[in-house]
C-alpha positions in Angstrom: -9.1 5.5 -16.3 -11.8 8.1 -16.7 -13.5 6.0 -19.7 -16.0 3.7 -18.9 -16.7 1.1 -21.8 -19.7 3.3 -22.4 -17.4 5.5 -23.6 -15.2 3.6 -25.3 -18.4 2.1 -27.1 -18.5 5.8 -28.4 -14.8 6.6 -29.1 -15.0 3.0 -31.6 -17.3 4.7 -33.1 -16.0 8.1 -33.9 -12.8 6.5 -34.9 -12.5 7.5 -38.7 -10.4 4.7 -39.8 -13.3 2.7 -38.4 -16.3 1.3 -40.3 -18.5 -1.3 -39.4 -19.8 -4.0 -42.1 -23.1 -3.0 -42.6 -24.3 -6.0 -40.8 -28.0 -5.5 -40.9 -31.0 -7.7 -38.5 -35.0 -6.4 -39.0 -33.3 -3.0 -40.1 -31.4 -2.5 -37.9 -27.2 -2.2 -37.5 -24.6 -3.0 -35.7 -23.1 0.8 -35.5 -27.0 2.1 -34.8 -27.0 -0.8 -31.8 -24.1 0.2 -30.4 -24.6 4.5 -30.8 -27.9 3.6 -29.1 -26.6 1.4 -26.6 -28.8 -1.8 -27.3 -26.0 -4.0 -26.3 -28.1 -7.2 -26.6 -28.9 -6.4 -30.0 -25.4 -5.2 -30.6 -24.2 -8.7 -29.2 -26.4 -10.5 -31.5 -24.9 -8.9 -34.9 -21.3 -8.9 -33.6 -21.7 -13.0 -33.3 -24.2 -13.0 -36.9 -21.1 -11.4 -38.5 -18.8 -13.4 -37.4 -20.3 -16.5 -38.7 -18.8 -15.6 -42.0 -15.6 -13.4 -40.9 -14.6 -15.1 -37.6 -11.2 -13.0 -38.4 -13.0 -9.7 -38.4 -11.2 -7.5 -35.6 -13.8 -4.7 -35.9 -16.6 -6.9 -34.9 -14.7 -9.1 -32.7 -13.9 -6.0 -30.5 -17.2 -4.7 -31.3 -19.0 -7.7 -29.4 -15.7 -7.5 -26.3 -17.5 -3.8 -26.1 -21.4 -5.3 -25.8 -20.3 -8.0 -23.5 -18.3 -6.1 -21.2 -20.8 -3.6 -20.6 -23.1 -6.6 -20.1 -21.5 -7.6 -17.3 -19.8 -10.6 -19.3 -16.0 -9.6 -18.2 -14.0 -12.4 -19.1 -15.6 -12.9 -22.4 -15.2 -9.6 -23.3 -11.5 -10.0 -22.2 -11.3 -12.7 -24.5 -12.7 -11.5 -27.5 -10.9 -8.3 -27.6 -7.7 -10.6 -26.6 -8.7 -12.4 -30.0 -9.3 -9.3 -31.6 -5.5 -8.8 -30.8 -3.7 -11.4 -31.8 -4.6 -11.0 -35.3 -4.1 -7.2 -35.6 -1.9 -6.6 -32.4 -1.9 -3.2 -32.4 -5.7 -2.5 -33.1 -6.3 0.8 -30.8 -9.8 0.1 -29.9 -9.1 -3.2 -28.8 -6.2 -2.8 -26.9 -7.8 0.6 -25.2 -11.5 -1.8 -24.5 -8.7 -4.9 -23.0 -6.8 -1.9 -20.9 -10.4 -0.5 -19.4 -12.1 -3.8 -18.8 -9.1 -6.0 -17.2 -8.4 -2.5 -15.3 -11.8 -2.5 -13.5 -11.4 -6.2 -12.9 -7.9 -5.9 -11.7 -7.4 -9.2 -14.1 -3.6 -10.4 -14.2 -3.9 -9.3 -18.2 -3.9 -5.9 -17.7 -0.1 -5.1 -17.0 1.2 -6.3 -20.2 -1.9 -4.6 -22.1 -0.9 -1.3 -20.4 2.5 -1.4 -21.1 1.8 -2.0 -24.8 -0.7 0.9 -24.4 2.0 3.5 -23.1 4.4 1.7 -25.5 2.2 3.3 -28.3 0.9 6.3 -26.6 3.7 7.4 -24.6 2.2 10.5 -23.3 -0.9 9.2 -22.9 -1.8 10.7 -19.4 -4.9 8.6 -18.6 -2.7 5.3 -19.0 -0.3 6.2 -17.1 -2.8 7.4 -14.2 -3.8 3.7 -14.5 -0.3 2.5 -14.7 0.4 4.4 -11.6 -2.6 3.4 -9.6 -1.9 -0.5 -10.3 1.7 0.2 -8.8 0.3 2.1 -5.6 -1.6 -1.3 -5.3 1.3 -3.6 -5.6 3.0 -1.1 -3.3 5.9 0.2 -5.6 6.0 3.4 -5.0 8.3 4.7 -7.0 7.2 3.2 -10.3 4.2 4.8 -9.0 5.3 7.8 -8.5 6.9 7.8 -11.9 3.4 7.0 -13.7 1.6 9.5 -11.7 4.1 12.5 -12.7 3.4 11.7 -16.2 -0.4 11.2 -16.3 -0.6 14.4 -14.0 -3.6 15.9 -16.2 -5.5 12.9 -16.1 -4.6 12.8 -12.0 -5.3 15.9 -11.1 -8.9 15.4 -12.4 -9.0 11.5 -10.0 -9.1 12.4 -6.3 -8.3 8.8 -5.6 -5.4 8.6 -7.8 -4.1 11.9 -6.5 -5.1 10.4 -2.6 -2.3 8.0 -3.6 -0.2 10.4 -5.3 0.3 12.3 -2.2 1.0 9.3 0.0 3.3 7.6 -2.6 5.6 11.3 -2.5 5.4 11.2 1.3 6.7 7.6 1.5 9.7 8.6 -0.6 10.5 11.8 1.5 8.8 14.3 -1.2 6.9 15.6 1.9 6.5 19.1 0.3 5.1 17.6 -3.4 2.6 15.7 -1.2 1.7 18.9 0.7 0.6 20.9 -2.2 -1.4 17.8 -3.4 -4.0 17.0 -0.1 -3.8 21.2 0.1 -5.2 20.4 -3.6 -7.8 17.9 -2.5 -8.8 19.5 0.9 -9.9 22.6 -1.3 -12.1 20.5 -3.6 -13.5 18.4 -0.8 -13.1 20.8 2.8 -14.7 17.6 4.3 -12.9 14.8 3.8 -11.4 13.9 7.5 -9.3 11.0 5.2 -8.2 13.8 3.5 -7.3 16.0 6.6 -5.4 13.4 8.6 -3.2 13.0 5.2 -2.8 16.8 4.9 -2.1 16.4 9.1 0.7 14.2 8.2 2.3 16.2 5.1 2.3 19.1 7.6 3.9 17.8 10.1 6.4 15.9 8.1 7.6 19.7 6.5 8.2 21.3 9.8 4.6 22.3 10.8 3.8 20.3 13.9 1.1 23.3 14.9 -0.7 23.5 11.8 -1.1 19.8 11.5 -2.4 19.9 15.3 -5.3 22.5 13.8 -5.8 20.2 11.0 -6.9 17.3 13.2 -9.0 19.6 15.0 -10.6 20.4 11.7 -11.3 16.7 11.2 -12.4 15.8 15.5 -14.8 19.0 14.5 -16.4 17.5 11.5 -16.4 13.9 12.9 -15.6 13.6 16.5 -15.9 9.4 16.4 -13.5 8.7 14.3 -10.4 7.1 15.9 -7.9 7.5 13.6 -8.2 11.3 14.3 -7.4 11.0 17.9 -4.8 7.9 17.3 -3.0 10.2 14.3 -3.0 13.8 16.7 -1.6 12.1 19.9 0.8 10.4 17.7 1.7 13.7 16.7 2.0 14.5 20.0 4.1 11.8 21.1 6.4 13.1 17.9 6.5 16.3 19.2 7.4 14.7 23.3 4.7 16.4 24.9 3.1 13.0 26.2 0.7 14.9 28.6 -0.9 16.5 25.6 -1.3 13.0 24.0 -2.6 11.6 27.2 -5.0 14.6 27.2 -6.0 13.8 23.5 -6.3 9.9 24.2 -8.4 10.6 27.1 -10.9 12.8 24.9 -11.0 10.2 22.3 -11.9 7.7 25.1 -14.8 9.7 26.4 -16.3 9.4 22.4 -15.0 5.9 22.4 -15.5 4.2 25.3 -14.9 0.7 24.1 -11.4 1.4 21.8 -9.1 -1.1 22.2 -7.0 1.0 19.9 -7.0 3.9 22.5 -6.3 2.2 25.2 -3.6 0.7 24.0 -2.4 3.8 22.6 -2.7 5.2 26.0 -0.6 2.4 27.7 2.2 3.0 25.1 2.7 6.6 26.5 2.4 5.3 30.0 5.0 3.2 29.3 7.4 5.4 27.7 6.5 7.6 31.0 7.9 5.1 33.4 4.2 4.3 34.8 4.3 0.4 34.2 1.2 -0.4 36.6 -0.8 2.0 34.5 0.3 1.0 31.1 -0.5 -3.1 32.1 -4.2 -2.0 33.5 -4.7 -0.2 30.0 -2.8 -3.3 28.0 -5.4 -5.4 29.8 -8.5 -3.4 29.0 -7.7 -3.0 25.3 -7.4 -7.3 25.5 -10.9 -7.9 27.2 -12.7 -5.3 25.0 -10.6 -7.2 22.2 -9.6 -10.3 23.0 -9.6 -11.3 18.9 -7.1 -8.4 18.5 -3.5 -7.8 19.0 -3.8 -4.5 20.3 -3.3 -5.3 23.9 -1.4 -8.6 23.4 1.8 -6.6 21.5 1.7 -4.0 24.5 1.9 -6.2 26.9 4.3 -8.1 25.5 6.7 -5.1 24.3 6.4 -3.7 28.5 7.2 -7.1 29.6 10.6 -7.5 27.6 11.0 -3.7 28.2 11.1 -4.0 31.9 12.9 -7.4 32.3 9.9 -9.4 32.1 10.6 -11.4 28.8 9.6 -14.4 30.2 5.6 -13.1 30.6 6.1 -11.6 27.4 7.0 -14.9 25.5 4.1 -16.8 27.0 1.7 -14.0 26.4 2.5 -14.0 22.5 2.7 -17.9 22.1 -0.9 -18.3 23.3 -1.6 -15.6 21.1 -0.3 -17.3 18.0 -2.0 -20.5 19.0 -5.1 -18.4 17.9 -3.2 -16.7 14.9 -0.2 -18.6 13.9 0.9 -16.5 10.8 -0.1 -13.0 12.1 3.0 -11.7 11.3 3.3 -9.0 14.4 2.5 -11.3 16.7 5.7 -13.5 15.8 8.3 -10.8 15.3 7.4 -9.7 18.2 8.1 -13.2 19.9 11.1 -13.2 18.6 11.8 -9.8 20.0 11.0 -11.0 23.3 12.7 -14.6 22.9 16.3 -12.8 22.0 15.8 -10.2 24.8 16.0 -13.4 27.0 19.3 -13.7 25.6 18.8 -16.7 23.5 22.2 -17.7 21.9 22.9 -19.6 18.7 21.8 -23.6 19.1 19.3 -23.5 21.9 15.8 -23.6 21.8 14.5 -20.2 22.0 17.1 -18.9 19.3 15.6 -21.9 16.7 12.0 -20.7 18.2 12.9 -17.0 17.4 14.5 -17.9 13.9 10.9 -19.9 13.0 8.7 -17.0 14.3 10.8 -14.1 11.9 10.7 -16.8 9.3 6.7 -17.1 9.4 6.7 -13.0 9.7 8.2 -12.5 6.7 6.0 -15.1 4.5 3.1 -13.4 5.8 3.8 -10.5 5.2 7.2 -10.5 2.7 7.0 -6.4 3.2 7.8 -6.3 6.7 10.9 -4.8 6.8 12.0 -4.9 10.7 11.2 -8.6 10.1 13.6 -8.7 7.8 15.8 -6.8 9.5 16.0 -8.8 12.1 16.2 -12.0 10.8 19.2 -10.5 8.8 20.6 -9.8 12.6 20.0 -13.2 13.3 21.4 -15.4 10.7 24.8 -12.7 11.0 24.7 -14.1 14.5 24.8 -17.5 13.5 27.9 -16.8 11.0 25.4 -17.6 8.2 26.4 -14.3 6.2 24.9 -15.7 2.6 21.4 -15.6 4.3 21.9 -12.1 6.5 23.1 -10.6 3.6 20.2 -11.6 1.5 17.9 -10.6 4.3 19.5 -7.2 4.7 18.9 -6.7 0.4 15.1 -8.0 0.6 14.4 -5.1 3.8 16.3 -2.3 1.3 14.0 -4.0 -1.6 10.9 -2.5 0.1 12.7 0.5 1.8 15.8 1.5 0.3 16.5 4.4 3.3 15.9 1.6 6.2 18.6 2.8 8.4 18.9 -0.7 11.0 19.0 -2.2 7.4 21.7 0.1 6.1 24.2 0.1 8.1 24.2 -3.8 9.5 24.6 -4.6 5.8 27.6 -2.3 5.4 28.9 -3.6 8.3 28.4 -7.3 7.1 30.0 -6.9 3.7 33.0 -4.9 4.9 33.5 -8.0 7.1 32.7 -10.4 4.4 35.4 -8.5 2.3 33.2 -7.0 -0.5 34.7 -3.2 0.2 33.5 -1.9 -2.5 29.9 -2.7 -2.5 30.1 -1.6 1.4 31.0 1.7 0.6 28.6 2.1 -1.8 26.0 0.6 1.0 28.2 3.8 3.5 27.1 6.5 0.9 23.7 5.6 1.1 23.9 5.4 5.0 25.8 9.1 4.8 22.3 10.3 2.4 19.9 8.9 4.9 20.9 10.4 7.8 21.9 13.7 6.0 17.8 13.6 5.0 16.6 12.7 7.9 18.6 14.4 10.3 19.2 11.5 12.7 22.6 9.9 13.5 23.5 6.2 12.0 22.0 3.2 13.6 24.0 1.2 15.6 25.4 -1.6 14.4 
């Protein structure tokens, strides 16, 4: 929200319906304290006032104004919260309640807002809030929706319209969220955040070239940032031309010397090249540069049950988790590697497996290929209640997950719901019409 409580100190004022008492100290005024922002003063004749007219909802929102910008945040919120509940709808203290538990990100802002947009439904700086809060709590398209609506307000917020353009990418608008970082890379031709984003929105709308001159925009203006090299040899790897990436990796390793990240990275492509010795000597160097990280752990781990060595793999992640036990990662990917052993319903390693997705998704309840696979695994275990329920939470927080998709179609058609699997089919049939790809298996 563009208004500070400055500001709104000022648009109180200027409200016509609005007229102070003429509470009066030495002189001097409430209104005068405030236009001159003497907010101690202004403070002090709020709470004189109120003495005799406690109920007052001018000067109760007046002091909310004084403490806030005194740094007093949660008696402000309180006073314009008592301010509302005798006149509910009282503009300048539901705009001052809005603006303060906003910057605070305090749990009373979301009903404020909505009361807020309630009134002013075209109010665009509300709904560039609204939309921002739902960014945060990773809805994307209520998000989305806000943003659309507050686009005036927006357009003026390079971080709301950072997350504008990410938001339409994660919901397949790739060419919305093109025209947006073009937008932002104009104002702002440095911003190497900016660039990698723009990068992405490229490549996603058929433009694998440009976005490959984009990163090289953003290597020129900062060469030791490693997201640049980790984003442009994923692009390469996208594109399957893994000696570019290597290339790429290797430059980015000459800047960086001591990126786990990289060498990782680096060992991933190895991999996927058939060069196994290589990829372990680069797994191991990104764990002894980071032996606190994951980086090389997950490699490892992922070449291991890759290549028939599950076994390794499995020991390599439990002492990992001995040292992070709800790093969610770090157990789906044990349970990965517990299953590729060929763990069967009943044993051991199938209840270890189960416990590890279980901890995965409680850390981190958005972790849809946790979900997923846990899904997989309570299906396996005839307990269709809980894979079904699985299935729906993954689809909750990516409705065009494709594993997702089609294993719940598959398990309500054998469940007998028909008709809720073919509605499940359709959205399967839109997904891979989008994307271009061919069903996953079930």
């Amino acid at each position: 929200m563009r208004h500070s409580i400055t500001g709104l100190v000022c648009i109180f004022l200027k409200l016509g319906a609005i007229t102070l008492p003429p509470i009066s100290l030495h002189a001097d005024t409430l209104a005068q304290a405030l236009a001159e922002q003497r907010y101690p003063a202004a403070l002090h004749l709020a709470e004189a006032g109120l003495r005799t007219r406690p109920a007052d909802v001018r000067l109760l929102t007046a002091r909310a104004l004084a403490l806030g910008v005194m740094g007093r945040t949660q008696d402000s919120l309180n006073s314009f919260e008592e301010a509302l509940r005798i006149t509910p709808e009282f503009v300048p203290a539901l705009k001052g309640l809005v603006q303060t538990a906003y910057a605070a990100r305090d749990s009373r802002v979301t009903l404020a807002l909505k009361k807020l947009i309630d009134l002013y439904p075209a109010d665009p700086t509300a709904h560039s809030m609204a939309g921002v809060l739902a960014f945060e709590a990773g809805d994307c398209s209520a998000a989305t929706r806000h943003f659309g609506l507050g686009a005036k307000e927006v357009e003026q917020n390079p971080e709301a319209s950072t997350m504008y353009g990410k938001c339409l990418g994660s919901l397949h608008r790739e060419k919305d969220a093109l025209a947006i970082f073009e937008r932002l890379i104009r104002s702002d031709p440095k911003s190497t955040t900016i660039l990698r984003l723009l990068a992405s929105a490229q490549a996603a709308t058929g433009s694998p070239e440009l976005a490959a001159m984009t990163l090289n925009r953003a290597l020129e203006l900062k060469p030791e940032e490693e997201q640049t090299y980790v984003d442009w040899a994923a692009l390469c790897i996208l594109n399957n031309s893994a000696e570019r990436a290597l290339s790429i990796i290797q430059a980015g390793l000459e800047k960086l010397p001591n990126s786990a990240r990289l060498f990782s990275l680096r060992g991933v492509v190895e991999a996927e090249k058939g060069l196994e010795e290589e990829a372990e000597k680069d797994f191991g160097i990104a764990n002894r540069i980071d032996p606190s990280g994951q980086y090389g752990s997950a490699g490892l781990a992922v070449l291991y049950a890759d290549s028939g060595r599950s076994n390794e793999a499995s020991e390599i992640l439990r002492s990992r988790i001995q040292r992070n036990p709800n790093d969610a990662t770090l157990n789906y990917l044990l349970s990965q590697a517990l299953l590729h052993e060929g763990a069967m319903p009943g044993s051991l390693e199938f209840q270890e497996a189960e416990g590890a997705l279980v901890v995965a998704t409680r850390s981190r309840p958005s972790y849809v290929a946790a979900h997923t696979a846990l899904g997989k695994l309570y299906s396996r275990k005839n307990d269709d209640v809980r894979a079904i329920a699985e299935f729906q939470l993954a689809l909750n927080f990516d409705s065009s997950d494709r594993a997702a998709l089609s294993q719940l179609a598959a398990l309500l058609r054998r469940t007998g719901r028909h008709e809720e699997a073919l509605a499940v089919t359709a959205k399967l049939r839109q997904v891979v019409i989008h994307d271009g790809q061919t069903p996953a298996p079930h």
